[in-house]
N, C-alpha and C positions, 0 to 999 in steps of 0.2 A: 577399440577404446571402450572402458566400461562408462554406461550410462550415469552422466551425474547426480547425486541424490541431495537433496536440497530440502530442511527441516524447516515448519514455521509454526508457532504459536500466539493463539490469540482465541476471539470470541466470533463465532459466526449468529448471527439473526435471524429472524424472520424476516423478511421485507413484506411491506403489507404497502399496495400502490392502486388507485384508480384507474380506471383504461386511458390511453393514449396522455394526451392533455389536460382532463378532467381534473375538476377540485376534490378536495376528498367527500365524500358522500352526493356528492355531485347526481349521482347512479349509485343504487346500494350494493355497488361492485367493488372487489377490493382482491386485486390478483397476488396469489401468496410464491415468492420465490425465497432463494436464500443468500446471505451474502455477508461480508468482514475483513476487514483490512488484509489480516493475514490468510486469511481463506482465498478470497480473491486472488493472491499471490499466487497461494498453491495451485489452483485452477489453471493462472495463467502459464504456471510451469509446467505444468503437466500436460497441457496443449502442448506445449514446447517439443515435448519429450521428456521433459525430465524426467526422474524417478522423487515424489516427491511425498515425506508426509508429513499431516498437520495435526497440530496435539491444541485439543482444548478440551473442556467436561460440558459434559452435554445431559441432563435427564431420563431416565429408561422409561421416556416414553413415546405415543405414536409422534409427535413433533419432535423429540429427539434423536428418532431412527430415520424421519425422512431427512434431515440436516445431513444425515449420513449420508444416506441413499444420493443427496442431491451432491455431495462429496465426490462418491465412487462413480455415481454418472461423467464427472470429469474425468477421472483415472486417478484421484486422488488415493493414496495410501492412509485410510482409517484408523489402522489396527492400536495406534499409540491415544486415541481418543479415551479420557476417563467418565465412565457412566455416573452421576448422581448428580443431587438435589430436586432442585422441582420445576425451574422454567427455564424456558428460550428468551434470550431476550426478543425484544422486535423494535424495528422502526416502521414508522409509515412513512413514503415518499411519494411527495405529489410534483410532477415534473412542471417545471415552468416554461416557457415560451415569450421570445421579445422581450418584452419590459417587464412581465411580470416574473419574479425569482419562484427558481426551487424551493422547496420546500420539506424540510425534514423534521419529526418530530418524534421520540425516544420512550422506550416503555420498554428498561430494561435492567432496573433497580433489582435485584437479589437475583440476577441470573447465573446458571451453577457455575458457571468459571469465577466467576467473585471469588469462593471459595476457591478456589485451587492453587495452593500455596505451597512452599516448599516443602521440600519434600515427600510431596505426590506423585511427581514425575520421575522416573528411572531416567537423567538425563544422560546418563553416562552408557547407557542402553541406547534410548535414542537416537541420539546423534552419533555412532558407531559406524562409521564409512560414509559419515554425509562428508561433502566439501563446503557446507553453504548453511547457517541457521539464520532465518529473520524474523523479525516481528516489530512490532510499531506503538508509538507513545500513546495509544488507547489504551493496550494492556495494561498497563502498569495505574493509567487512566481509573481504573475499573475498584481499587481498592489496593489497600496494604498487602495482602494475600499474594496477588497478582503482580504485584510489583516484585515484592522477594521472590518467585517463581522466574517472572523474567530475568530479573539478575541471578538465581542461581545457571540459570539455560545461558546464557551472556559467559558466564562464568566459565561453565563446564567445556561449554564451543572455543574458547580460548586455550585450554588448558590439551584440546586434544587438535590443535591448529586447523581447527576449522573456520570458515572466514564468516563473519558478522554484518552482518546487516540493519537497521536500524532507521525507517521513514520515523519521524517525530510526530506528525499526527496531531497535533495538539486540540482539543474537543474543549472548549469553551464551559460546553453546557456538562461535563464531566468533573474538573476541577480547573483549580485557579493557576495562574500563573506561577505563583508564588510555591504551591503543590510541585506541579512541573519543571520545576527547575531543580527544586530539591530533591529530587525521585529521580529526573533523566541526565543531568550534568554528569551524575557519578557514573551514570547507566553508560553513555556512548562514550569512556574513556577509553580511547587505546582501539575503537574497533574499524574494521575494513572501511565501512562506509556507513554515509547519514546522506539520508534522502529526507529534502523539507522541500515547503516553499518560504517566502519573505515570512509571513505570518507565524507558522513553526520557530522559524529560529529567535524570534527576539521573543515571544512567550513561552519557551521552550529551554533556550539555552543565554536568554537575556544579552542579547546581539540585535542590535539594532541594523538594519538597513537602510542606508539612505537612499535620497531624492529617487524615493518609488512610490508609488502610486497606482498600486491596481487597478483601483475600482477607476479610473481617470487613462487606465491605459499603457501610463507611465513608469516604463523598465529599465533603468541605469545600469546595464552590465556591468561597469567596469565597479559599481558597488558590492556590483554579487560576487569580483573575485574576492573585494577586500575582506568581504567578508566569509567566504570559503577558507582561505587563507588562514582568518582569524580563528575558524572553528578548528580546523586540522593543527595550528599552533598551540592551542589552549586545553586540544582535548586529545593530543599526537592522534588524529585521527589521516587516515591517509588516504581516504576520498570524500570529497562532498556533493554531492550532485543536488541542486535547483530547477524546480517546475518553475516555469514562468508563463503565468496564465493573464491573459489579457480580456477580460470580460467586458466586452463590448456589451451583449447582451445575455439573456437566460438561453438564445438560441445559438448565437455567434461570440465564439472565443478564439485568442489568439494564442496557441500554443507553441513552447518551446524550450528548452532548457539549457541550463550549463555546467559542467563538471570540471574540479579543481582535483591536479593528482599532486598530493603532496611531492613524491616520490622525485617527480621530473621537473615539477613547477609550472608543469601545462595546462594551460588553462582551455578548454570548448568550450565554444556558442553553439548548437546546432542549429538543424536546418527548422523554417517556424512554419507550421501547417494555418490557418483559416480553418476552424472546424465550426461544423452547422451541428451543432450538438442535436444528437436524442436522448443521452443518457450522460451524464458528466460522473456519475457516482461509476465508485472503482477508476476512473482514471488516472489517479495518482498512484495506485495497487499496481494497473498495469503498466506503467513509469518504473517502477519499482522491480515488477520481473522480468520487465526487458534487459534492465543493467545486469540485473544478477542473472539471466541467461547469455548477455554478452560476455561478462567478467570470467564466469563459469565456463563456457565454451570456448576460450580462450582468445575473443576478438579484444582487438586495441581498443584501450581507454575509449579514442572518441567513437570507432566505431561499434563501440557501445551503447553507449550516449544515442548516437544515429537510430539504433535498432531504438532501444526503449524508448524515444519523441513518437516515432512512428506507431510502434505498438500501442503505446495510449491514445494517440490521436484517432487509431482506429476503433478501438475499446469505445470512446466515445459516441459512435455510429451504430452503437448496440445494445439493444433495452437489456436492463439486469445488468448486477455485480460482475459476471465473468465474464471477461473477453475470453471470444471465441473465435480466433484467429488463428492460422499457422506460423511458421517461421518462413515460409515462402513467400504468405502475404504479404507479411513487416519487410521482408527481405526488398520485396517489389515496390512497396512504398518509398521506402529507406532508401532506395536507388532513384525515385524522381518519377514514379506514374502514381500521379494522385488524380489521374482522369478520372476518376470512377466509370470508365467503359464498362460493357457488359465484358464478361471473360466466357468465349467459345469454343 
């Protein structure tokens, strides 16, 4: 059986973070790694096994070759990346603990994917033998450029039956709701699947959820099919799959999700982990390449669902953007040992 190949596009950053627990400047330390919705994805694929590559524009310079470099260390496929403009973006993140929150803050105004706009990308080259294109409501996020980009790549993956993918993402500090609706409604019509959580969908695709309440704990599944339901009716989308994070605190959350298949009317709860967070960032990324390595490898709906709760939960337990995990580990999880035993 030939290896699956699986395309995604988006912006990867600089990550710029203090040791351990620390505030920012706390110690005039600040450890540089790299990291991005759709990047994180590719990362997590290509652990997998996948055959996987990620198209963004990056700078021809020393910060724009190690982005690379920190790419191919995954086993990421580069070759589709387009070189220019002038910077990286970057975030800084300072990890919280207990009561105190995460903390993230963005310095990433005119970085070179803004530009990259239709017809830059050879998408019809690209995506040529993938079975799988994703990417997420950042992109588009980023500028007019990037919007019309994703929708041409939306476009082209459709046209040669390749299956679509689409987390919503939705960044606040990026644009308005108001933006996001009129940019992503058109965007997720008709495709394979939309991965959100509560907050995505009603800033995003203006769907409200009821009687939930995150930040309080408070998850009403049977609101999350109604509104699965209502996204896959409204936008003939024929998966929707739901994080359901329960933030107890910056250290401890409650993880677990549910996915709606148009198709059968079947609705999953998975199974819910207790995570002692060290890293929450990318968890929702590796949510994301679990399903599309379930859907892709050809496991059932839920036990799909099964694999990506697990994979994220683990991703969680791991400093930096990329989870670095196997398919045997998630496999292990996903099956019911969450001892954390030493393994000898």
């Amino acid at each position: 059986m030939a290896i699956p190949r699986v395309v995604t596009f988006g912006e990867i950053m600089l990550r710029l973070s203090p040791p351990g627990f620390e505030r920012f400047f706390q110690s005039p330390v600040l450890g540089a790694t790299f990291g991005g919705g759709e990047a994180n994805v590719a990362a997590s694929l290509a652990q997998f096994g996948f055959d996987v590559s990620y198209v963004t524009r990056l700078p021809k310079h020393a910060i724009g070759d190690a982005a690379i470099k920190a790419l191919r260390a995954e086993g990421v496929d580069t070759r589709h990346i387009l070189r220019g403009g002038e910077r990286v973006g970057i975030y800084f993140a300072e990890a919280g603990a207990s009561q105190r929150a995460s903390t993230v803050i963005y310095d990433r105004a005119h970085a070179s994917i803004a530009d990259c706009g239709p017809g830059m990308v050879d998408w019809a080259s690209v995506l040529d033998g993938a079975s799988w294109f994703h990417t997420t409501g950042i992109t588009p996020a980023l500028g007019a450029a990037t919007t019309g980009a994703a929708a041409e790549a939306i476009a082209c993956a459709k046209a040669k039956g390749v299956g679509v993918s689409i987390d919503l993402n939705f960044r606040k500090k990026l644009w308005s709701t108001t933006q996001a609706q009129a940019a992503m409604r058109p965007m997720v019509q008709g495709i394979d699947l939309v991965i959100a959580n509560e907050e995505d969908i009603q800033a995003v695709l203006g769907i409200e959820v009821a009687h939930t309440d995150v930040t309080a704990g408070v998850l009403d599944v049977a609101s999350y099919r109604a509104v699965a339901e209502r996204v896959c009716r409204e936008f003939a989308v024929k998966r929707v799959a739901i994080t359901l994070r329960e933030s107890h605190s910056a250290s401890d959350n409650g993880w677990s999700a549910v996915l709606f298949d148009a198709a059968t009317g079947d609705f999953f709860h998975s199974q819910h982990y207790d995570v002692r967070l060290v890293d929450r960032i990318g968890g929702g990324d590796s949510f994301a390449a679990g399903m599309i390595y379930g859907l892709v490898s050809g496991r059932a709906p839920e036990q799909a669902l099964r694999f990506a709760v697990a994979a994220s939960a683990l991703k969680q337990t791991i400093p930096g953007d990329f989870n670095r995990v196997s398919v045997s580990e998630v496999d292990t999880l996903a099956k019911g040992d969450g001892s954390g035993r030493v393994q000898r």
